[in-house]
C-alpha positions in Angstrom: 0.0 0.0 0.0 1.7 3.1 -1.3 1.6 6.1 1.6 -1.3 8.7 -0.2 -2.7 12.1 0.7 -6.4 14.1 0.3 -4.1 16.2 -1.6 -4.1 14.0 -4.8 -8.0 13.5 -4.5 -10.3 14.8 -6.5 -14.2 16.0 -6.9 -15.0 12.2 -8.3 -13.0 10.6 -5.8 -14.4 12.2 -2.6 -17.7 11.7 -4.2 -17.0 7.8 -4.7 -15.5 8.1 -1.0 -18.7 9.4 0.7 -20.9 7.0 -1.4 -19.1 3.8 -0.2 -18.6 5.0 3.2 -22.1 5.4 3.7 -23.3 2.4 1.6 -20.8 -0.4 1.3 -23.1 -2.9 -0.5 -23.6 -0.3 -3.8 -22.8 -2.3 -7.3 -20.0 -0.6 -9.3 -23.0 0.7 -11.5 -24.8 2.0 -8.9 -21.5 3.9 -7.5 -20.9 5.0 -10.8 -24.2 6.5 -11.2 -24.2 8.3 -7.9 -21.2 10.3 -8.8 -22.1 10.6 -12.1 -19.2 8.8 -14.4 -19.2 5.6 -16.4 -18.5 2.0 -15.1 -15.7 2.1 -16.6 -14.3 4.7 -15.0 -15.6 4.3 -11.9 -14.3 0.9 -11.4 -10.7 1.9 -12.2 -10.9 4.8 -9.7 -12.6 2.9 -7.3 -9.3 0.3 -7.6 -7.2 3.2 -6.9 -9.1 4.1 -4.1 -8.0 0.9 -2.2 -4.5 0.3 -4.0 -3.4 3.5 -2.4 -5.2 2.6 0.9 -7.8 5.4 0.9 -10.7 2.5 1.4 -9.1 -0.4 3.8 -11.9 -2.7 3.7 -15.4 -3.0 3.3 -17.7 -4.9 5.9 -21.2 -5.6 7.4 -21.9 -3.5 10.8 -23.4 -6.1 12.7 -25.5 -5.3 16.2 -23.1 -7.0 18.9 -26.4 -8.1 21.1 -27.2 -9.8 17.9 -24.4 -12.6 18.4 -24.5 -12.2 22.3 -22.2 -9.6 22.6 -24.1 -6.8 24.2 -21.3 -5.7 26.8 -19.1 -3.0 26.2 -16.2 -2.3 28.1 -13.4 0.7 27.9 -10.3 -0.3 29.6 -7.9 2.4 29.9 -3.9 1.0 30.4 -1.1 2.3 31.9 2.2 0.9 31.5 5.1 0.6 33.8 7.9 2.0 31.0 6.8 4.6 28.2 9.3 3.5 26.1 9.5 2.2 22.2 10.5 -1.9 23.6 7.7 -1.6 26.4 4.9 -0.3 23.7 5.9 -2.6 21.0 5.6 -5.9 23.4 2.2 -4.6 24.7 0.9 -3.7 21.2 1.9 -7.4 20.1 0.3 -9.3 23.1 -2.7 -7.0 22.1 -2.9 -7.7 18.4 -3.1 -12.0 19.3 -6.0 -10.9 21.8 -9.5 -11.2 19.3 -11.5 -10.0 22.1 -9.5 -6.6 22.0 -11.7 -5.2 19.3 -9.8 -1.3 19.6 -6.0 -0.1 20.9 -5.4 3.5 20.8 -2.2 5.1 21.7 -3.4 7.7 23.9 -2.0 11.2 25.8 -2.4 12.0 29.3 -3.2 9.6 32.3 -3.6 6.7 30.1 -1.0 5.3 27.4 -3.8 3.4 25.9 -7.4 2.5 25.6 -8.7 -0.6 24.9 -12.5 -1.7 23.7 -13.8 -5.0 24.1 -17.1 -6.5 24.2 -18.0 -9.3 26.1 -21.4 -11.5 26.7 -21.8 -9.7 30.0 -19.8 -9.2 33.6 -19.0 -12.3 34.3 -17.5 -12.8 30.8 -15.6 -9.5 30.6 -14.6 -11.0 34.6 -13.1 -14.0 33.1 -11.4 -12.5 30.0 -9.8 -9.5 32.5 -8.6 -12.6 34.9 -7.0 -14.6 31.9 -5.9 -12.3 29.6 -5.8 -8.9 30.2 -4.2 -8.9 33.4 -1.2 -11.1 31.6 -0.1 -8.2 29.2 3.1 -7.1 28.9 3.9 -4.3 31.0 0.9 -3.2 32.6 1.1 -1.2 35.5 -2.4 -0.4 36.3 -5.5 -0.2 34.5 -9.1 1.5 34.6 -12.3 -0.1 33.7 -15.1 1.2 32.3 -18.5 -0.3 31.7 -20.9 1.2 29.0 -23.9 2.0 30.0 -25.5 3.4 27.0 -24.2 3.8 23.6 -25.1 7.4 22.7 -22.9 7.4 19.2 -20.9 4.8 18.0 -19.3 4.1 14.7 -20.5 7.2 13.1 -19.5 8.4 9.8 -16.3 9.9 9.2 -17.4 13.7 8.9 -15.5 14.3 5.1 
């Protein structure tokens, strides 16, 4: 994946880039409709698009309580060591974790934040007990149980 900019995007491609990122499932001709170009073209751009890593991936948005997930949890993680070796090793441990459904590198009282979601307590209880407390350098960590989701996954705002 080549490293690319919103500099070397045009009208067409933003356009293609708002109509995928709030329909996924749209056929090539329907795309290419929407932001008014042929197939064709559309196609080749739309290539492009992901070649240069603009679109990552495209996927279903499925309701967690749907498939028994309906627990959400925010763990925020301190480690003992702030340094490049310490981060690596805990960002490792975290990528082999499938639970761990977010890291984020943070600033300020936290070095990272983690989402998970779990069946319920006693399953985020167990996975905190058997995995999470086993990371790499963790020094002390925060947890946070959702009690509502006000706004999640929105839209990117482009």
């Amino acid at each position: 994946m080549k490293e690319s900019s919103i500099s070397n995007l045009d009208r067409i491609d933003m356009k293609i880039l708002r109509a995928l990122h709030a329909d996924g499932r749209l056929t090539n001709a329907e795309l290419a409709t929407r932001v008014g170009v042929s197939a064709a073209t559309c196609y080749r751009r739309t290539r492009r698009l992901f070649d240069e890593g603009h679109i990552t991936g495209v996927r279903a948005e499925v309701a967690p309580a749907s498939v028994g997930l309906g627990a959400l949890v925010m763990i925020g993680v301190m480690l003992d060591r702030s340094t490049p070796d310490s981060r690596y090793a805990f960002e490792a441990a975290v990528l082999k974790v499938k639970d761990i459904l977010d890291c984020i590198l943070v600033a300020g009282e936290f070095d990272y934040f983690l989402k998970i979601r779990a069946r319920d307590i006693a399953d985020f209880n167990k996975l905190q007990g058997e995995t999470l407390i086993g990371l790499p350098g963790v020094r002390n960590t925060r947890t946070f149980f959702v009690m509502r989701e006000v706004k999640e996954n929105a839209r990117l705002p482009f």
